[in-house]
N, C-alpha and C positions, 0 to 999 in steps of 0.2 A: 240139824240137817234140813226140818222142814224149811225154817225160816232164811236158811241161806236159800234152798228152792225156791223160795217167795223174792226172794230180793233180785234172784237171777230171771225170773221168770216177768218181775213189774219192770226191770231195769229192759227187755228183751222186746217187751211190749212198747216200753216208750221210743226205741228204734224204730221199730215196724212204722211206728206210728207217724217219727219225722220222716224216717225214708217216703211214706206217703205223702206227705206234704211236700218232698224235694220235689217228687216227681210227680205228681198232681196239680200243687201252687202254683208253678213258676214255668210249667210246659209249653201250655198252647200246641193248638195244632199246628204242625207242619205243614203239610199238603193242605191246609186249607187256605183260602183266601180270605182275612180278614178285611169289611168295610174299614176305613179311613174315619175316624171319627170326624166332625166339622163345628166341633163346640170351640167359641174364643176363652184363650187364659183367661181361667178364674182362679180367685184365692182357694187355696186347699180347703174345705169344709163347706163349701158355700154351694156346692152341688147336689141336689136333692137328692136323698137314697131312691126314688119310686123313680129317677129319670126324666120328673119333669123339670120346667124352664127354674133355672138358679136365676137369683139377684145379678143384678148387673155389677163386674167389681170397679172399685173405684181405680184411678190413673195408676201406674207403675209405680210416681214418685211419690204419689201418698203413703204406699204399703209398701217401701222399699227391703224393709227386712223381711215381708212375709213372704209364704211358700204360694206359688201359682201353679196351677196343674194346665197342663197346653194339648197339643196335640199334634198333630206334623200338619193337619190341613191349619192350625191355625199359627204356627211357624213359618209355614211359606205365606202367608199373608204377612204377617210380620216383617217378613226379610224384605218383601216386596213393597211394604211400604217404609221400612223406619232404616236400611241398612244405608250406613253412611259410604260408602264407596259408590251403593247404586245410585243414591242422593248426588254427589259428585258422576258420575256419567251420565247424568239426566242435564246437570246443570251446563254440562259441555255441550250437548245438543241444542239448547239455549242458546248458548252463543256460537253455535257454529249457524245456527239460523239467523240469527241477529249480524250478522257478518253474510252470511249469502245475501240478507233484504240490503244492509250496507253499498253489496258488489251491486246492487241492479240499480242503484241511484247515481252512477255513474255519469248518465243521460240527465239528469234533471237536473237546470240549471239553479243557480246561487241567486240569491235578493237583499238586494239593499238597502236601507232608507236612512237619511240622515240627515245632519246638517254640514255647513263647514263656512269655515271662514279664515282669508289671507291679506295678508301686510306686506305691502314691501317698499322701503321707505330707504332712499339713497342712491347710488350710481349706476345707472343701469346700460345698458349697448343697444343702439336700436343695430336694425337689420344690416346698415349699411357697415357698423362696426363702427358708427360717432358714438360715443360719451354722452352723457346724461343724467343729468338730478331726476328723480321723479320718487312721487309717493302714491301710491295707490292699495282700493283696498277690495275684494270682492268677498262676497260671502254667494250660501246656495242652503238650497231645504226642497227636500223632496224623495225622487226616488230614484237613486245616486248620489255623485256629490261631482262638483267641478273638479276635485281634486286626481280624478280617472279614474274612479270605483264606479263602474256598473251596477246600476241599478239591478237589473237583471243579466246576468252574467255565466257564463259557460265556457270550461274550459277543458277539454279531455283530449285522450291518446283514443285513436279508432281500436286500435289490439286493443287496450286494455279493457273498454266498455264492451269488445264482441266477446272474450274470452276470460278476462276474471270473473262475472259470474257463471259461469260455466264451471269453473275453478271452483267456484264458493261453493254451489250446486254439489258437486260431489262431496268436498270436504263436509256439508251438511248430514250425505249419504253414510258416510263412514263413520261420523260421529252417532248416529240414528243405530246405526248397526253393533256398533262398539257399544253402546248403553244396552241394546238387548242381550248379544253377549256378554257381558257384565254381571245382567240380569239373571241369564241361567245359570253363568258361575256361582253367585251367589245364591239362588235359589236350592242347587245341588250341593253346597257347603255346609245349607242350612238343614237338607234332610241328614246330611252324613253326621251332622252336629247333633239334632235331635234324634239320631239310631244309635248315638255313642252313649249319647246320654242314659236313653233305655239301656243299655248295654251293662251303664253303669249301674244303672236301678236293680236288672237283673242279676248281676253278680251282688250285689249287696243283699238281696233277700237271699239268695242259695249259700254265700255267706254264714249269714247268719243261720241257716236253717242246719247246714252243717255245723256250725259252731253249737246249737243245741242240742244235736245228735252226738254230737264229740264229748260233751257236758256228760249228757245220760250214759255214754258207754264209761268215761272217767268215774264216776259213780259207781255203777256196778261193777268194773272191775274191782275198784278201790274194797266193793262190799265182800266179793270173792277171795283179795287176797286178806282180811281183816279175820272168813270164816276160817281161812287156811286152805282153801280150796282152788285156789291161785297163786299165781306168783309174784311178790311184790313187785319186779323187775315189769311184768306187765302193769300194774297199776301206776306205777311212774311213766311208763311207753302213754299209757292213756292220757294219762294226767300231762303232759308234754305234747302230745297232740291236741288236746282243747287249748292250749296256751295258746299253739302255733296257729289254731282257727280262730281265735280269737286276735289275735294279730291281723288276720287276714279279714276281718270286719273293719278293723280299723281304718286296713288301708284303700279297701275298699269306699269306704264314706268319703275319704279325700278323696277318690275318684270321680267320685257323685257332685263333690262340691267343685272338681276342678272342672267335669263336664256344662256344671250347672253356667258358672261365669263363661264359658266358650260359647253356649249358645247364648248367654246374654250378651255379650260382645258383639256376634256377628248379629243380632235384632236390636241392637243400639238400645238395650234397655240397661238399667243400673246394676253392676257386678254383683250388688250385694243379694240381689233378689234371689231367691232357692224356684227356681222351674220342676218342674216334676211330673214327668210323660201320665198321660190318662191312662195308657195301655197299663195293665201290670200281666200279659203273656206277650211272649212274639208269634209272630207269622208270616211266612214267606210271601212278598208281592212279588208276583210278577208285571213287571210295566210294559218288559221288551223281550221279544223273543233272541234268543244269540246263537239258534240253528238257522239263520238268515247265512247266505256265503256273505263271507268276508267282504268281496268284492261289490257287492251289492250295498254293504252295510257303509265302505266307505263312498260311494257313491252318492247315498242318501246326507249323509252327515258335508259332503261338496256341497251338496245343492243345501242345504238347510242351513249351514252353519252360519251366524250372523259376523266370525269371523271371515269368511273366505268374501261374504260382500263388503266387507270394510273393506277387504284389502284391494277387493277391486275397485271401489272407489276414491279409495286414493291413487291408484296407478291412473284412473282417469281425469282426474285432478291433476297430477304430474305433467299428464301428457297435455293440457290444456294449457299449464304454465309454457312449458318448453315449447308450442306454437306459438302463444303469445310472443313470446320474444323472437321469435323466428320471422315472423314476418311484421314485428313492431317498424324494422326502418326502412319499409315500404308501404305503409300503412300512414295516411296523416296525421296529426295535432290539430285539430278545431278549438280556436278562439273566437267568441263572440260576447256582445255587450251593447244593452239598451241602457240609457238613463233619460228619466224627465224632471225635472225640477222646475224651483223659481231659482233667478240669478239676477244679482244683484253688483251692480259696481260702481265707482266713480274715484277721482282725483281726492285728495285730501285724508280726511279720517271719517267720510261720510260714503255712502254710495248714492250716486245722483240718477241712477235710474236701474229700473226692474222689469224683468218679462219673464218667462217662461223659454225653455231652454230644452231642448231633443238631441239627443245624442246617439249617434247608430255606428257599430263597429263590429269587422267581421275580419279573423284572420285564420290562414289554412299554410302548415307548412312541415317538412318531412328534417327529419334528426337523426344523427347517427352520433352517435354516444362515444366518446373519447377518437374522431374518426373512421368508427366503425371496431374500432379494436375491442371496446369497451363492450359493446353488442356481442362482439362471438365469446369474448369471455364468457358473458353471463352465458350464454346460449350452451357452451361446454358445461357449463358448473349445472345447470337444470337440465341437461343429458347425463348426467353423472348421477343426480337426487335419481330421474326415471329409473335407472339404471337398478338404482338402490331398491327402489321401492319394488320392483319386478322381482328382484331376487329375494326381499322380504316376505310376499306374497307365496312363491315357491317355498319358503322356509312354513309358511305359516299352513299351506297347502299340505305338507311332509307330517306336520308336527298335526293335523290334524286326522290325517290316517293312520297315521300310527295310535293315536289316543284311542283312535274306534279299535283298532286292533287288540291293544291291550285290555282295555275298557269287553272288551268280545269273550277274551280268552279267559279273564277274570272273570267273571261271568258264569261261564262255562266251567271251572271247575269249582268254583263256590257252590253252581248247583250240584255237581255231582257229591260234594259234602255236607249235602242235606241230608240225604239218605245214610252216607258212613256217620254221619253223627247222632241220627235218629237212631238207626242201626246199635251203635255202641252203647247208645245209652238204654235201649232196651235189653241188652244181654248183661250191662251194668245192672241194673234190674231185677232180672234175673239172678242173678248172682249172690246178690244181697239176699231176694228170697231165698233162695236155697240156704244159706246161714244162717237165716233164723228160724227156717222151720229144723237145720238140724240142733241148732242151740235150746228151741223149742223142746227136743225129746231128746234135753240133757248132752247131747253130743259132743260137746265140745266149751268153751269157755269166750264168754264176753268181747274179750281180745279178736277173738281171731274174726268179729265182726268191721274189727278199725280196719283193713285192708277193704273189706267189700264198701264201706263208706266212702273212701277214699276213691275208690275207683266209678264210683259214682256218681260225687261231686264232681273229680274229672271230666267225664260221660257227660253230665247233665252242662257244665259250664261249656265243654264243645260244641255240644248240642244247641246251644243260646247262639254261642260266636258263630257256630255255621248260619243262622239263620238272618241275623244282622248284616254277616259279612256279604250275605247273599242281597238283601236289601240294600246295601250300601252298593253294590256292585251294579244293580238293576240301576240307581240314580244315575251313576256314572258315565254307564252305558247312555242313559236316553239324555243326558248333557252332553255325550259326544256325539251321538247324532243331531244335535241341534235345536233338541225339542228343552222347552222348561221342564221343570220337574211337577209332578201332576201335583194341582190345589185340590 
């Protein structure tokens, strides 16, 4: 009898033991606010225990199978500079600039320089409409050509050089805005990516840490019903619960490795790398308050959002084309044209004499495009684009209130399941202790400890999820008002 006492009393202790590490390891403060760590991915091990500066690690693609430990300040650096979608809307800004410089050279005339030379040998018509043999030959060099290429040369619609880059100018605007936007997107995919990831870290140690606890009670049961002091029926129950927590590491790891490739994806680093968050507790940030009225909140997120100024920048674009063409066929056409060269000509297959050669040409004159018909088309078809775009703008307007709205109310009860999750996991706590201090003085059997484990693995892993889902909810929030997500 002693010895089953002994085996129920070490097996009792080793509970106590992991329940303390559930709930100690892997807690973290709630209501506290943890600093943001701002160390850059390094490889796992290369982090000094005392704190101070670790080795620099080498490139990603050097150490592509090893483990790097990150951090979310150094995630948003990352996204910010290596993600390939915000790479592609930076590069559009680029040539949305490159195309506005294009529109204002509208005004700047063309240059020529060359040479030329002509033949023409056989029947030719003088003025009066007589017949005629002749052979003649000219050449030129210089700046033009006798052939009617302007040396200096100029040829434009007045609409199009007052009002394409005006056009270009905004389209610039919108591109400029559309890359930041982009920007917060991604930057808040990247925190939500690096909180999953934790997420997944955390459920894998409470995992396992149940999966140990489940071990130790499968054992002592197993010892209670061997002294006969138990029921086999229990000792299979136990024994079939470590299985089943053992399953649940397993799938947990894939979690971990599926988190792991999602944020290497969106930082454009190699799938194969294993990342692996600095933190090993969580803690509630707050970034944004969500007792702001609604009404205020969508207001802020109007004036902030780098979508609502794209959109107006293209509606002013729109409306630049559709004047353009409105008063394109009242508006004139300017032709103009210097050349100077040397010119050369004479009779035969020689030229018999040369000088220097000035050419001045200037023409001004109004167009109506298929009789005018061709004009209002176009002129309806870019009333129609404006049209579009206004009501896209309204669309993007709707869809951007509503984000903060939801974004608000998510928010808001995430935080209120801070406290029910804290809350439950402390009476989970609870609970467990009272089982073992009755198990403690004999009270009861081993088994009737697997309910209180259970209920506080549950407890503890809500507990995690509220706190993440609360941090994830904070990003979302402050990407719907318009702000980046804090480096």
């Amino acid at each position: 009898m002693s010895r089953v006492l002994s085996i129920a009393l070490s097996g009792l202790r080793g509970l106590c033991g992991v329940a303390a590490l559930i709930l100690l390891g892997a807690c973290g403060e709630i209501d506290g606010l943890h600093s943001i760590p701002s160390a850059e991915a390094v490889p796992v091990g290369t982090r000094k225990k005392d704190g101070g500066e670790a080795k620099e690690p080498e490139s990603f693609s050097r150490d592509a199978d090893g483990a790097y430990r990150i951090d979310l300040a150094s995630t948003l650096r990352l996204a910010a500079g290596r993600n390939l979608d915000l790479a592609r809307a930076v590069e559009k800004t680029r040539l949305a600039a490159a195309k506005s410089f294009q529109a204002n050279l509208s005004i700047v005339p063309d240059l020529a320089a060359g040479a030329s030379f002509g033949r023409k040998n056989g029947l030719l018509q003088d003025i009066g409409g007589a017949p005629l043999l002749a052979e003649r030959v000219d050449r030129s060099f210089g700046l033009g050509a006798s052939t009617g290429l302007p040396g200096v040369g100029l040829d434009l619609s007045l609409s199009e050089a007052v009002f394409s880059p005006l056009a270009a100018r905004q389209d610039k605007r919108a591109a400029d805005a559309a890359a930041k936007a982009s920007e917060h997107q991604i930057l808040a995919d990247a925190a939500v990516a690096y909180h999953e990831l934790l997420r997944a870290h955390g459920h894998l140690r409470l995992a396992r840490e149940i999966e140990g606890a489940s071990l130790r009670l499968s054992d002592a049961t197993k010892s209670f019903a061997d002294a006969g002091e138990g029921l086999p029926a229990d000792a299979e129950r136990a024994r079939a619960t470590y299985l089943l927590r053992k399953g649940d590491v397993v799938g947990a790891e894939a979690e971990v490795a599926l988190r792991s490739s999602e944020l290497a994806r969106i930082l454009h680093l190699p799938a194969s790398l294993v990342l692996v968050p600095v933190e090993n507790s969580v803690a509630a940030t707050h970034l944004v308050s969500p007792d702001e009225a609604p009404g205020r909140l969508v207001a802020t997120a109007l004036r902030h959002r780098p979508e609502a100024a794209a959109m107006q920048a293209e509606v002013s674009a729109a409306a630049h084309r559709l004047t353009e063409r409105r008063v394109q066929p009242f508006l004139p056409n300017l032709a103009a044209g210097y050349s100077s060269y040397d010119f050369g000509a004479g009779e035969g297959v020689g030229t018999d004499q040369t000088g220097p050669r000035d050419e001045v040409s200037a023409l001004i004159y109004w167009k109506l495009d298929r009789l005018g018909f061709g004009d209002a088309a176009e002129t309806r078809q870019l009333r129609s684009e404006l049209a579009l775009v206004r009501l896209e703008e309204e669309r993007v307007l709707d869809e951007i209130s509503q984000q903060v709205i939801v974004a608000r109310a998510e928010t808001v009860a995430r935080r209120a399941r801070l406290s029910i999750g804290s809350e439950a996991a402390g009476h989970a706590r609870r609970a467990y202790e009272l089982t073992a201090e009755r198990l403690e003085q004999s009270q009861g059997l081993p088994i009737e400890a697997l309910a209180s484990i259970q209920t506080l693995a549950e407890a503890r892993r809500a507990e995690v999820d509220a706190v993440l889902d609360y941090n994830i909810a904070q990003h979302r929030l402050l990407a719907s008002l318009g702000h980046p997500a804090v480096k």
